[in-house]
LOVEX-163072 format. One record per residue (C-alpha): residue in one letter; x, y, z negated. Coordinates in steps of 0.1 Angstrom, whole numbers, plus 5000, padded with zeros to 4 digits. Layout:
REM LOVEX-163072
AXYZ
...
REM end
This chain:
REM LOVEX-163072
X500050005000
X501250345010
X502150604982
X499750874981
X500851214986
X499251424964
X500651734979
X500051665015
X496551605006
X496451934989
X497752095018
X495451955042
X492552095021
X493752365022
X494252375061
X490852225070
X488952535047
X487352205023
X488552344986
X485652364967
X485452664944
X482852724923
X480152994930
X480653344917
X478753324886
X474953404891
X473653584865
X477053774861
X476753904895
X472654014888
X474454184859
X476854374878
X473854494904
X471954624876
X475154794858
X476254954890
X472955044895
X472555244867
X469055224860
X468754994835
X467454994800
X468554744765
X465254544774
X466054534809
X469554404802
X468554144774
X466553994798
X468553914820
X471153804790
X468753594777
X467553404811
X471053174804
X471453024773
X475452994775
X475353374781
X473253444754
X474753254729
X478353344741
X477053714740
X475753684704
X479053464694
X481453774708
X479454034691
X479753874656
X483553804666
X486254074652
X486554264688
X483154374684
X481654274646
X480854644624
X480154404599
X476254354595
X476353994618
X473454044645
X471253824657
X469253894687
X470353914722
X468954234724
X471054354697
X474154194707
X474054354738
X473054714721
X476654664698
X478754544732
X477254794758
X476354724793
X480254734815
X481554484788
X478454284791
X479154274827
X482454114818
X481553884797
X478753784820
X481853674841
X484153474819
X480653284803
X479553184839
X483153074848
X483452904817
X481552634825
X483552504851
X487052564832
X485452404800
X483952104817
X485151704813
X487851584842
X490851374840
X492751664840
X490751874815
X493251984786
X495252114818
X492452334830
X491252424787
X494752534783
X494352774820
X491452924805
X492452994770
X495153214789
X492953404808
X490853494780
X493953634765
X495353784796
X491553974805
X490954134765
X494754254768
X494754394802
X492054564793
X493654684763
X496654804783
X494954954810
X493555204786
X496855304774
X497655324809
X495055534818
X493755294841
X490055124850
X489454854817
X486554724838
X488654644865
X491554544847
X489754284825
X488754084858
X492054154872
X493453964843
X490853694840
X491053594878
X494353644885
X495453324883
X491753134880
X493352954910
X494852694882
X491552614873
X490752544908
X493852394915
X492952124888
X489652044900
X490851984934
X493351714919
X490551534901
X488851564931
X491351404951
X492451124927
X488551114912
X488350724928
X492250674928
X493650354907
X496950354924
X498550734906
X500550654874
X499550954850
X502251244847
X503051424810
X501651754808
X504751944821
X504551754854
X501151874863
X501452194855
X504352214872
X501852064903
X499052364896
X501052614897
X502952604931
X499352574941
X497752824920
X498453164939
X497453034971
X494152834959
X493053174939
X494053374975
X490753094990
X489053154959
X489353554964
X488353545002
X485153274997
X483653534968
X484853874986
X486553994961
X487554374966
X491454444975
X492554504937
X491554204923
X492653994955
X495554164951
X496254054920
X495853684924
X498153714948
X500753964939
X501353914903
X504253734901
X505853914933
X508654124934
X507054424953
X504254414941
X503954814953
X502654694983
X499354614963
X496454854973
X496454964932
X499854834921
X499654974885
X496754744881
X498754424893
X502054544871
X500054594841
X498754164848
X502154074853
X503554224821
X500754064802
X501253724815
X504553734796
X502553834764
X500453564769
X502953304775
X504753424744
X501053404727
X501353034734
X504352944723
X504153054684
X501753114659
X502053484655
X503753784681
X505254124665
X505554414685
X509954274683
X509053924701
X507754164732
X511654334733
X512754154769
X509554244781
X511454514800
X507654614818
X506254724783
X507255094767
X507755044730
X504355184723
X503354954745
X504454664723
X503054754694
X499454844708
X499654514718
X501054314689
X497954484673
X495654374704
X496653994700
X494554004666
X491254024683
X492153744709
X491453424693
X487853514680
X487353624711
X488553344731
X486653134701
X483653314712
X483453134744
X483652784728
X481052534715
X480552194698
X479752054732
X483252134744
X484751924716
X482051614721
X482351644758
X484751334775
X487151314793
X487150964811
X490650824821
X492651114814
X495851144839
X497951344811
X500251054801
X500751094762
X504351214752
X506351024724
X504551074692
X506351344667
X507651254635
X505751414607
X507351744598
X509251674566
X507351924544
X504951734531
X502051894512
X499051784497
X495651984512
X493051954535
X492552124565
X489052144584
X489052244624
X485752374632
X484452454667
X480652624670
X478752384643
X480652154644
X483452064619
X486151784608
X488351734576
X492151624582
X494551604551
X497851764556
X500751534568
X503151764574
X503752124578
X506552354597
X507152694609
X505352654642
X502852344636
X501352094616
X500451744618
X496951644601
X495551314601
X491251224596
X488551034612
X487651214645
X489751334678
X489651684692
X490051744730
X493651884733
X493952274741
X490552374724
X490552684701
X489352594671
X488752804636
X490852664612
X491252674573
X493352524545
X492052484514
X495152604499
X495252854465
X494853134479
X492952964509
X494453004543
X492053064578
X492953164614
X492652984648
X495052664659
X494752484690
X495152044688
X498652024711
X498351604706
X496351374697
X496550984692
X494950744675
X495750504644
X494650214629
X492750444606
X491750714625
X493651004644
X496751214639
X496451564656
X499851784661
X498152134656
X499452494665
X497952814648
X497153084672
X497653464673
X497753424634
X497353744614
X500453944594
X498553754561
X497753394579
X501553394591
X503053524555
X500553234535
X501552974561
X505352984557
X504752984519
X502952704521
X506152554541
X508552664517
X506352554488
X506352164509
X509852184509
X510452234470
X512351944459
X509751794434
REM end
């Protein structure tokens, strides 16, 4: 039997126009008539909230979350939409309806739920820095949810194509991402042209990580995307940024760096805010993400429970291990890998934040997650390393 070529099949997708990319979101796009309209009233604009229940609830989720919370919690579309306002409706109208199809089961899913956390980072601080750019925050938020949405597509087309396929040995995580994104730019470029996206947002799917990107028909928009992805990427990698870890980030002023160092704060309950139960029971079939060799426990080893909750739905994991950068918990029931989850340990005093599940396996007696925090606060980061240097008392 022949090997298959996964990238010559790509490319003949490609070629032949047959990618399949997911519609531009319904309801978002209604939205956007209405807003650009601008004759619209609350009731008008609840409506049309309320006539998707993912919206909704992701509407009323991100106006109780920290980006947008005054601290009396509401609970009515109408008045969730009242505390956002109608543009950032808009947007979230967007990332909710192209949620569904970054969020959804595949062989390849944690891929794609790990694509999507990042461009719910990169769109609430490209906004963040377009303002102090003087630039359009409408039009920057897309610009930095889109911009690379083609990984999202680029995974779904590899699901597609091995969807029946026995004959492809699974690849560890690096190796697949390493597949999406030489694909990426050019799958959001067919992405961009099937939903007409105007030239600024086109542009910046496929001119973020050039080196002229002056050529762009609003470059500043496409610089300020590209100086975010390397925020974002930093984002992933440990569980808190100061305005210091941003200092190679040679695109960013030093103003810059600590308006944003602030803005990471509000990213996890926001990216939490697009998140449910359903994404942690949903499954994943024969997943194609070969598992790497399992950790060692780290060798702090302190004695409390941590619960992981996602929407209504919660678990309890006791405390293997703990370390500077992650822990390792073990308890009854897996979490999909790359999901945002609320986390808390009931520590003295208590710790909470956001942590994303980096690997899970099973055991004899359950599961063992490795688990990262996320965008942790100045307080969540200070508690968390005493709590490692309290593990790692002799005694």
């Amino acid at each position: 039997m022949a090997t298959f070529d996964l990238d010559a099949a790509i490319v003949e997708l490609v070629s032949k126009g047959k990618v399949k990319v997911p519609p531009y979101p319904a309801v978002a796009f209604r939205i956007e008539g209405v807003v650009r309209g601008g004759k619209y009233g609350l009731e008008d604009l609840a409506r049309l909230v309320s006539s998707d229940q993912v919206l909704a609830a992701d509407v009323l989720r991100c106006a109780n979350s920290a980006l947008y919370s005054r601290g009396t919690p509401v609970a009515s579309v109408k008045a969730a939409v009242g505390r956002i306002g109608a543009k950032d409706v808009a947007r979230l109208a967007l990332a909710s309806g192209l949620g569904a199809h970054a969020m959804a089961a595949g062989r390849l899913s944690s891929i794609r739920r790990r694509a999507w956390l990042d461009a719910l980072a990169s769109a609430l601080l490209t906004q963040d820095l377009a303002r102090a750019r003087a630039l359009p925050a409408d039009v920057a938020f897309s610009a930095g949810l889109l911009h690379d949405f083609g990984k999202v597509v680029a995974i779904a087309c590899i699901e597609e194509l091995l969807q029946s396929r026995d004959d492809v040995a699974p690849k560890v995580e690096a190796e697949w991402i390493e597949v999406m994104d030489s694909y990426h730019v050019e799958l959001g470029v067919v992405m961009a042209a099937r939903w007409d996206l105007p030239p600024v947002i086109a542009d910046a799917i496929s001119l973020h990580h050039s080196a002229d990107m002056d050529a762009a028909a609003e470059p500043q928009i496409v610089k300020a995307v590209a100086a975010v992805d390397q925020v974002v990427a930093l984002l992933g990698a440990r569980p808190r940024l100061e305005a210091s870890d941003l200092a190679a980030i040679e695109a960013l002023t030093p103003t810059e760096r600590e308006l944003l160092a602030k803005a990471v704060q509000a990213v996890p309950g926001f990216v939490a805010s697009f998140e449910s139960g359903e994404a942690w029971a949903a499954g994943t079939g024969r997943s194609l993400v070969a598992a790497p060799p399992r950790p060692e426990p780290p060798a702090a080893r302190p004695s409390h429970q941590v619960v992981l909750r996602l929407g209504d739905r919660e678990s309890t994991y006791r405390l293997l291990g703990i370390a500077s950068t992650h822990c390792m918990v073990t308890g009854k029931d897996p979490i999909p890998e790359n999901l945002l989850l609320a986390m808390g340990v009931d520590c003295d005093p208590p710790l909470s934040g956001y942590a994303s599940v980096k690997l899970a396996w099973p055991e004899p007696s359950g599961w063992t997650l490795l688990v990262q925090p996320y965008g942790l606060t100045r307080g969540a980061q200070a508690r968390w390393q005493q709590l490692v240097g309290e593990a790692e008392r002799p005694g």
